[in-house]
N, C-alpha and C positions, 0 to 999 in steps of 0.2 A: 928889462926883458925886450930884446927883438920880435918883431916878427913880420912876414911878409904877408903885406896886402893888395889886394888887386881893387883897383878904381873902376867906379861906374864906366868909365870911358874906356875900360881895357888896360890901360898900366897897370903894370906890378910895379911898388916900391917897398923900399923896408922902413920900418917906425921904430921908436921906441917908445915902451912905454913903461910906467914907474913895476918896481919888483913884486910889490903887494898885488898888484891887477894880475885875474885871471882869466885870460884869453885863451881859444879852442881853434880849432880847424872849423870854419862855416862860420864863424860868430862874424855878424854885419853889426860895423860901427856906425855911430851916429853920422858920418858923412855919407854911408852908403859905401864904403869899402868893405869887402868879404877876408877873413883872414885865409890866408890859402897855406900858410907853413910856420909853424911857431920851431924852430931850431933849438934843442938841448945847446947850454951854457958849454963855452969849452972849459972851465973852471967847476969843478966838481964841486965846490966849496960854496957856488952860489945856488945848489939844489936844497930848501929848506927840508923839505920829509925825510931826507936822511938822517939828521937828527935823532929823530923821535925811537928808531930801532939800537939807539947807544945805550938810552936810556934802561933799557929792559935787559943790559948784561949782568947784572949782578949774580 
């Protein structure tokens, strides 16, 4: 998972972080970075809650 954070000191850089972590708009990490933009996957296939509506076709 990407996403864009902005530093105590004003930089915006972008991170990655592992797939399982659920990161928001606002959420302040442990260095003191704010997440400012978490970007949709360009890969459809790595959106997990799609799943869950396959399930229920029968």
């Amino acid at each position: 998972m990407w996403v864009y954070v902005k530093l105590p000191d004003g930089e915006i850089e972008e991170r990655e972080y592992p797939a399982g972590m659920y990161l928001e708009i606002g959420d302040v990490l442990e260095d003191g970075a704010v997440v400012i933009d978490v970007p949709y996957p360009d890969d459809i296939d790595d959106m997990e809650g799609l799943g869950l509506y396959d399930e229920f076709d029968d």
